[in-house]
ROLUM-329801 format. One record per residue (C-alpha): residue number from 1; chain; x, y, z; residue in three letters. Coordinates in steps of 0.001 Angstrom, whole numbers, padded with zeros to 6 digits. Layout:
N
NUM/A/X/Y/Z/ALA
...
% end
This chain:
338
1/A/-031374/000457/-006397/UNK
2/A/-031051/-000676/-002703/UNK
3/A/-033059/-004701/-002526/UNK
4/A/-036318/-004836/-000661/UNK
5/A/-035612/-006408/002432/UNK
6/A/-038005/-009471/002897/UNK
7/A/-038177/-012053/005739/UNK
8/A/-040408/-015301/005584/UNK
9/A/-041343/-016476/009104/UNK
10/A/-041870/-020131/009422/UNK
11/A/-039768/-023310/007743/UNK
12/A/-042727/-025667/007021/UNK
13/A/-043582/-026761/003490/UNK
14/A/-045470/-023556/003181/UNK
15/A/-042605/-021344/004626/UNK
16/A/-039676/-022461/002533/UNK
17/A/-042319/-022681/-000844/UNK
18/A/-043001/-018958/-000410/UNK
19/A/-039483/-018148/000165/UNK
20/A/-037904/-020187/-003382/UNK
21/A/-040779/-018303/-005144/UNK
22/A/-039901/-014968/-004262/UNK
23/A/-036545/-015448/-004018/UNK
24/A/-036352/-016746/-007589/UNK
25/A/-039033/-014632/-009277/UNK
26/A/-038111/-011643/-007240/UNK
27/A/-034314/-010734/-007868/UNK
28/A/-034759/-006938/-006607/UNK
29/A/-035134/-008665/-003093/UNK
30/A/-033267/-010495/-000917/UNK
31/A/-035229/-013154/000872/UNK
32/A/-034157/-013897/004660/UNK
33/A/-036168/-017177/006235/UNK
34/A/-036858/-017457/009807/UNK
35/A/-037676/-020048/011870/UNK
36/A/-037147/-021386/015733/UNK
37/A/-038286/-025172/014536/UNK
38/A/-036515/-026727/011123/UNK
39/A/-036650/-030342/009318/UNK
40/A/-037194/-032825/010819/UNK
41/A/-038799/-030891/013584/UNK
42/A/-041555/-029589/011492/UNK
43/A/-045545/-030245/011327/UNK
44/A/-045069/-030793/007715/UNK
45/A/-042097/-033764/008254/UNK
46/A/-044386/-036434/009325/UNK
47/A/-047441/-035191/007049/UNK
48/A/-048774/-037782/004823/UNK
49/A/-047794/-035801/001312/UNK
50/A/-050334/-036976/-000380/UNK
51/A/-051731/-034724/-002951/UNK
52/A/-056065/-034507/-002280/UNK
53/A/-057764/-031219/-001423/UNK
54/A/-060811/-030498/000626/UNK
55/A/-063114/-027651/-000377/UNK
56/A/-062823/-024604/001508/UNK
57/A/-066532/-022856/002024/UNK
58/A/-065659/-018654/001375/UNK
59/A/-062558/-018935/-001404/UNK
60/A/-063254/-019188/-004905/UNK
61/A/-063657/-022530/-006231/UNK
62/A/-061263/-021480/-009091/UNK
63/A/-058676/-019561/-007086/UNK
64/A/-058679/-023374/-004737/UNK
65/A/-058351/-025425/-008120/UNK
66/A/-055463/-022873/-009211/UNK
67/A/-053921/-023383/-005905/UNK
68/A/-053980/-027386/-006929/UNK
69/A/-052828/-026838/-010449/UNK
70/A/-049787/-025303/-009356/UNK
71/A/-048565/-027239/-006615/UNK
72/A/-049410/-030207/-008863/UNK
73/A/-048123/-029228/-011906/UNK
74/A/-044602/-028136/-009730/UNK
75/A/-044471/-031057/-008358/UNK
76/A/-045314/-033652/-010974/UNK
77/A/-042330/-031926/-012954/UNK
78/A/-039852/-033296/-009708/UNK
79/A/-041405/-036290/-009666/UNK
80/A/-040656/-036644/-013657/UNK
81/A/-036964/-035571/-013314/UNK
82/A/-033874/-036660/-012082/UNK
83/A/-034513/-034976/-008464/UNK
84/A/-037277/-037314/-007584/UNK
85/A/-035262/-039717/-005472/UNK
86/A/-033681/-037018/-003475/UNK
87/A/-036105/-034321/-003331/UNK
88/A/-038470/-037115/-002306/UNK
89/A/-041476/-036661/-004456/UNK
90/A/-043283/-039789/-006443/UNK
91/A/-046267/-040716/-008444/UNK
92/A/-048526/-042740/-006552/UNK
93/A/-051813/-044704/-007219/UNK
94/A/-054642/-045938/-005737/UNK
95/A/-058290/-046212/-004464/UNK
96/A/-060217/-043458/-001994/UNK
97/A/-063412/-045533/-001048/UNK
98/A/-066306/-044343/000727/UNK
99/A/-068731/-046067/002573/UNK
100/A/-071769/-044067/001452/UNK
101/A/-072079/-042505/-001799/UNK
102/A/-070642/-038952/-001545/UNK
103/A/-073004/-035655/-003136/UNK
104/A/-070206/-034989/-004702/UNK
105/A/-068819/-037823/-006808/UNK
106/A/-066179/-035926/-008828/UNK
107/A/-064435/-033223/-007020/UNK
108/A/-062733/-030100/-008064/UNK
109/A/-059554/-031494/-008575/UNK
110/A/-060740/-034720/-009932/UNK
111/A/-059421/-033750/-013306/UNK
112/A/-056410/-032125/-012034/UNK
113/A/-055035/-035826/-010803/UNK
114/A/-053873/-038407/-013485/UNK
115/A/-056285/-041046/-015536/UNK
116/A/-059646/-040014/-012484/UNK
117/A/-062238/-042648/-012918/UNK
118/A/-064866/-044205/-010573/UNK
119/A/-063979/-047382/-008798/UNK
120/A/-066032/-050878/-010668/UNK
121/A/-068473/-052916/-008863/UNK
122/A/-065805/-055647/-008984/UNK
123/A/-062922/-053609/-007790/UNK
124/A/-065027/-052582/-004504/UNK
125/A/-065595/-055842/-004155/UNK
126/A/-062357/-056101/-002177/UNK
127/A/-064093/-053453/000414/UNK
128/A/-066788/-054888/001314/UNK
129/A/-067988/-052302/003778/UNK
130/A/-067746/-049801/000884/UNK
131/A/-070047/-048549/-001562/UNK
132/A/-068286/-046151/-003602/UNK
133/A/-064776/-045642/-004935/UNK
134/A/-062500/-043071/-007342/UNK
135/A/-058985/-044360/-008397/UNK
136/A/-056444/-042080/-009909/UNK
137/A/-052954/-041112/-009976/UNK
138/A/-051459/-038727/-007603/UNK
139/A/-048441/-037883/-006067/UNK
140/A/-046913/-038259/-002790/UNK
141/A/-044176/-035666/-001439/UNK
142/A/-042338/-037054/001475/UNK
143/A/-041269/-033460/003109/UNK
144/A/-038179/-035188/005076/UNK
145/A/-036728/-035068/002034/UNK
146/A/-038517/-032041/-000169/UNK
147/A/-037782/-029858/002748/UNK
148/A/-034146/-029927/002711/UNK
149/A/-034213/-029943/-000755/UNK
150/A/-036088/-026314/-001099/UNK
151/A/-033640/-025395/001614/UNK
152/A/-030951/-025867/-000941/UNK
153/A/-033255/-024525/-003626/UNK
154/A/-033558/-021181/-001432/UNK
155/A/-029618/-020627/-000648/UNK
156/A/-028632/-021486/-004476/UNK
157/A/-031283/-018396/-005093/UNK
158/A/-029677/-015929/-002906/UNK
159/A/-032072/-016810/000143/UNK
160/A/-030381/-017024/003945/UNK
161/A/-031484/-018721/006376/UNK
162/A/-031789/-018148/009933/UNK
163/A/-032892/-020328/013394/UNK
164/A/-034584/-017729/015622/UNK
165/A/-037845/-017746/017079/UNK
166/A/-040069/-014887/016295/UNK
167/A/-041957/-013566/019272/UNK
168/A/-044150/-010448/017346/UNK
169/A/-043903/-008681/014047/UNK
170/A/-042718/-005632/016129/UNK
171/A/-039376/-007359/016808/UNK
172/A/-039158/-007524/012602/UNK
173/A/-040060/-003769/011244/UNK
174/A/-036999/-002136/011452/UNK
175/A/-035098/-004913/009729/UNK
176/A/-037044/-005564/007104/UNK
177/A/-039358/-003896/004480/UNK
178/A/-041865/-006700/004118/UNK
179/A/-042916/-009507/006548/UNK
180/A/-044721/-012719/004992/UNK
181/A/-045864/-014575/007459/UNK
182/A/-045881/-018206/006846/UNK
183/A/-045821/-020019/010696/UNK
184/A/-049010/-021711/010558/UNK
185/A/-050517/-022518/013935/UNK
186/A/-047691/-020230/015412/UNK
187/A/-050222/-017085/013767/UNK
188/A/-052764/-017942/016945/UNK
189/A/-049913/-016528/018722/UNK
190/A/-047957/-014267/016435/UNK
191/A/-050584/-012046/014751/UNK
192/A/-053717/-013086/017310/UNK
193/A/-055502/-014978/014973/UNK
194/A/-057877/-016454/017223/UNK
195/A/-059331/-018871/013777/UNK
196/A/-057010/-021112/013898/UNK
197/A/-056956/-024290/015904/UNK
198/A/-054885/-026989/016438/UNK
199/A/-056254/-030546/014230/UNK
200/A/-053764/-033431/016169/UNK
201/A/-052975/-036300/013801/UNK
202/A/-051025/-039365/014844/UNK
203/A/-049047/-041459/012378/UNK
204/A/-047282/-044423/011723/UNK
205/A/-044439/-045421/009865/UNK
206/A/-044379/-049411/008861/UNK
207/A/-042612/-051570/006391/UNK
208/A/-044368/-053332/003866/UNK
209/A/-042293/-052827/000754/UNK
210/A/-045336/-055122/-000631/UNK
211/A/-048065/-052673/-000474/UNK
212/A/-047647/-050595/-003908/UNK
213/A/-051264/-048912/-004140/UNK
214/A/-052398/-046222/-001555/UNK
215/A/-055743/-046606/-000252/UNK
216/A/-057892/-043838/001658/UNK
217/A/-061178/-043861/003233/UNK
218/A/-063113/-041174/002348/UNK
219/A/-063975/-040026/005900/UNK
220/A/-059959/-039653/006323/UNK
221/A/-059766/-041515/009474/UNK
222/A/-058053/-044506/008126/UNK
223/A/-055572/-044607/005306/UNK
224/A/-052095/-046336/004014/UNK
225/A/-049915/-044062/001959/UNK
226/A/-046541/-046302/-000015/UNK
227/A/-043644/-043952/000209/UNK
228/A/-040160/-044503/-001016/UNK
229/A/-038579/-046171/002446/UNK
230/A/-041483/-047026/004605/UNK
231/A/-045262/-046863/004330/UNK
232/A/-047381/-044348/006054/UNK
233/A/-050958/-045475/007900/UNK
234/A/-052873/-043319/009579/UNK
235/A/-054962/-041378/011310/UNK
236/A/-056124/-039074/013704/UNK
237/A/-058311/-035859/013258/UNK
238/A/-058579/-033888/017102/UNK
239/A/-059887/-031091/016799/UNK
240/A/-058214/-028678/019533/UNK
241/A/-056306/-031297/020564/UNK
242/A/-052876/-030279/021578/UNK
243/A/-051359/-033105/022810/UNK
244/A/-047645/-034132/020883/UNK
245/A/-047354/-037400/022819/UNK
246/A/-047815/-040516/021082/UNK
247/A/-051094/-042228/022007/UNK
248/A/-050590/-045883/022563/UNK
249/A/-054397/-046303/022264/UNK
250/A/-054242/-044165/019002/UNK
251/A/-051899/-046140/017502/UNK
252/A/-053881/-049700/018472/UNK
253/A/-057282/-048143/016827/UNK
254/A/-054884/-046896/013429/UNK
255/A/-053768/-050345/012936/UNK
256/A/-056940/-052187/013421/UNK
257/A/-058549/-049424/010858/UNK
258/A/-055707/-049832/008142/UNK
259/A/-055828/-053740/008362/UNK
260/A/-059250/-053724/007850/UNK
261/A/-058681/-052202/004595/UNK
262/A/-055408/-054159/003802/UNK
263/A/-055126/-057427/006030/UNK
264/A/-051730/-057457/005226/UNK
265/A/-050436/-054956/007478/UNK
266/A/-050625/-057080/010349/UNK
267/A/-047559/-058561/009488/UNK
268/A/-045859/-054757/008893/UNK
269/A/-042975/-053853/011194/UNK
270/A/-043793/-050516/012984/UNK
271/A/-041130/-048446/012241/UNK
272/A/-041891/-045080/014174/UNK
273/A/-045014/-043246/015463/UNK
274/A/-045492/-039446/014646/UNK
275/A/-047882/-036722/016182/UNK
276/A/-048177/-033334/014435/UNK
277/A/-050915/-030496/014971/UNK
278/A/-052223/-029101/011664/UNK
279/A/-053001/-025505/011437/UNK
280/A/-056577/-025655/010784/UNK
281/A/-058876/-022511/009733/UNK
282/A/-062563/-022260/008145/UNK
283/A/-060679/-020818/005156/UNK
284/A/-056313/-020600/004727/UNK
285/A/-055536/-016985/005044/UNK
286/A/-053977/-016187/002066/UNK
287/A/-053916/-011700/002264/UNK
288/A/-052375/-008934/002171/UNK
289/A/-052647/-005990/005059/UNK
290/A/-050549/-002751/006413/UNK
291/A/-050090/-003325/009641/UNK
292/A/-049035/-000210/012079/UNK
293/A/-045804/-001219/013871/UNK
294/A/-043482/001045/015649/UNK
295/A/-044963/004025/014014/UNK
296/A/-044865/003063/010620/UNK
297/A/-047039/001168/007793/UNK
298/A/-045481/-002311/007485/UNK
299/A/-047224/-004236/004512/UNK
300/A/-047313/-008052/005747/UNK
301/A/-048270/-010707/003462/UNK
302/A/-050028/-014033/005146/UNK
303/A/-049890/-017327/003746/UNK
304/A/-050876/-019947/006292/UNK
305/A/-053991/-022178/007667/UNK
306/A/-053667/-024864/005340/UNK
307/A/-055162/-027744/007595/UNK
308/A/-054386/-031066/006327/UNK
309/A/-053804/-029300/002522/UNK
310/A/-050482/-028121/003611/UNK
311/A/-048416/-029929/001150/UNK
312/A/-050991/-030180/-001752/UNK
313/A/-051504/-026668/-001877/UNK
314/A/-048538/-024899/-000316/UNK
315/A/-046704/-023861/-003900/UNK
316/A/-050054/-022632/-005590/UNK
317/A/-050009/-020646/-002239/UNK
318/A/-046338/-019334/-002716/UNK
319/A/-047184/-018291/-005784/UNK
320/A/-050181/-015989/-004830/UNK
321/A/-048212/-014972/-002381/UNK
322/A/-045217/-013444/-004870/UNK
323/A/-047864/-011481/-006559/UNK
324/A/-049399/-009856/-003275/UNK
325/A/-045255/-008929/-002522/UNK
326/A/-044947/-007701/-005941/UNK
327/A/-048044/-005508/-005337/UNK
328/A/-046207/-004364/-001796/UNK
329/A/-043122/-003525/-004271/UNK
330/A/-045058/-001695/-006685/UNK
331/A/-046807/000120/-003860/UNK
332/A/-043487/000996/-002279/UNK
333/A/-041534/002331/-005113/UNK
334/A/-044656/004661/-005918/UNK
335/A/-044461/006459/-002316/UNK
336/A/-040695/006620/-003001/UNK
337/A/-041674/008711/-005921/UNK
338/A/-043631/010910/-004260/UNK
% end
């Protein structure tokens, strides 16, 4: 039987999780990735990696912990082999802190993480302008290195991959059976998604191979993220911002946040400054649909709008997304029946 031709649009951490998953649970297909923009170029190249959801208002609470489960389970297995190092995924540990106490005290994915407990009165004693604290064990996936890694994942599974920017899904039917589209803010654009908006986060990169714990304010404007080479602080949250310049003024007001949680960084040498746009939506659009291009019935899977959950939730994405291509299969080799 002839392989179901399918092409993955987009070469973020979403993108190139979608297209190992299909290509390696999905044999009767072969998987074609497209992309204009690849690592290091990427949104997801200077994200943070750090593994902590946010609740999304219309989806399920359990299909949003499942999403978590996945990705974390996945990736916890790296971080536990002999790929770590190269693939660029660690355990990490640490403190979120909040300066008022939050309604909800243990989230969803509180017992997702590793060893989840609430912070001690002595322990916040070291933030004095907090009032509340979780620490747990997560893990941080540093996608300069995980997304080169899947890329090699991909090919080894039969996947090609090809630079080319994608102007319309028209430009795709004839090629290819079924289109998943995975290009995140690109969709405003692509399929006229008018939801999603552009969040602009600045980063920097510092060393301070002393700093071993991460620490995040709950509000998510200030936190300091221990990778493998170099230490992450941040942030920004813009909404509609779509500036990709680095903002000197930005970068002053990260600093002076970060060092008022760890005085220490004042001595850290910048190492590089980072601005992304995250592909924010009310709720990630994670669907199926037939779209009419060219005359015919194209089925097109979308997996995108992640936000700031990109990394922590992109595999449990991929892997919802197999089963809606395995429903276009199913669906396709009925009508060939017919």
């Amino acid at each position: 039987m002839k392989k179901a031709r399918v092409v993955v649009v987009g070469a973020g951490v979403v993108g190139f999780s979608t297209a190992v998953c299909i290509a390696e649970a999905l044999p009767m297909c072969s998987v074609t990735l497209l992309a204009d923009k690849f690592s290091p170029n990427t949104t997801s190249d200077g994200a943070a990696g750090i593994l902590l959801a946010v609740e999304f208002p219309d989806i399920p609470l359990e299909r949003q912990r499942r999403w978590f489960k996945d990705s974390f389970d996945h990736l916890l297995a790296i971080a536990q082999s002999q790929h770590s190092p190269e693939a660029g995924v660690i355990l990490s540990s640490g403190w979120q802190i909040f300066k008022e106490v939050p309604v909800d005290k243990l989230p969803f994915w509180s017992e997702l993480v590793i060893g989840f407990r609430l912070m001690t009165d002595c322990e916040l004693k070291r933030f004095p302008q907090h009032k509340f604290g979780q620490a747990f064990t997560t893990i941080k996936c540093e996608c300069s290195s995980y997304l080169p890694w899947l890329e090699n994942r991909f090919i080894k599974a039969g996947g090609e991959v090809k630079q080319r920017k994608v102007n319309s899904l028209e430009e795709l039917s004839s090629s290819y059976d079924i289109i998943v589209n995975c290009s995140g803010l690109g969709s405003k654009n692509l399929v006229g998604d008018t939801q999603v908006y552009p969040v602009r986060g600045q980063v920097l990169k510092v060393e301070a191979p002393w700093l071993q714990h991460f620490i995040r304010d709950g509000d998510g404007k200030a936190y300091i993220y221990p990778g493998i080479h170099s230490v992450t602080v941040g942030g920004t949250r813009q909404e509609g911002d779509w500036r990709l310049q680095v903002d000197e003024e930005d970068t002053r007001s990260i600093m002076e946040r970060c060092s008022r949680l760890e005085p220490s960084l004042s001595k850290a040498k910048v190492l590089s400054e980072w601005v992304g746009l995250r592909p924010n939506r009310k709720n990630p659009r994670v669907e199926r649909v037939l779209v009419h291009l060219q005359g015919c019935r194209v089925p097109v899977v979308h997996n995108y709008g992640h936000g700031s959950c990109g990394v922590t939730l992109a595999w449990g994405t991929a892997l919802d997304a197999v089963g809606l291509v395995r429903q276009c299969l199913n669906e396709m080799l009925l009508e060939a029946k017919l």
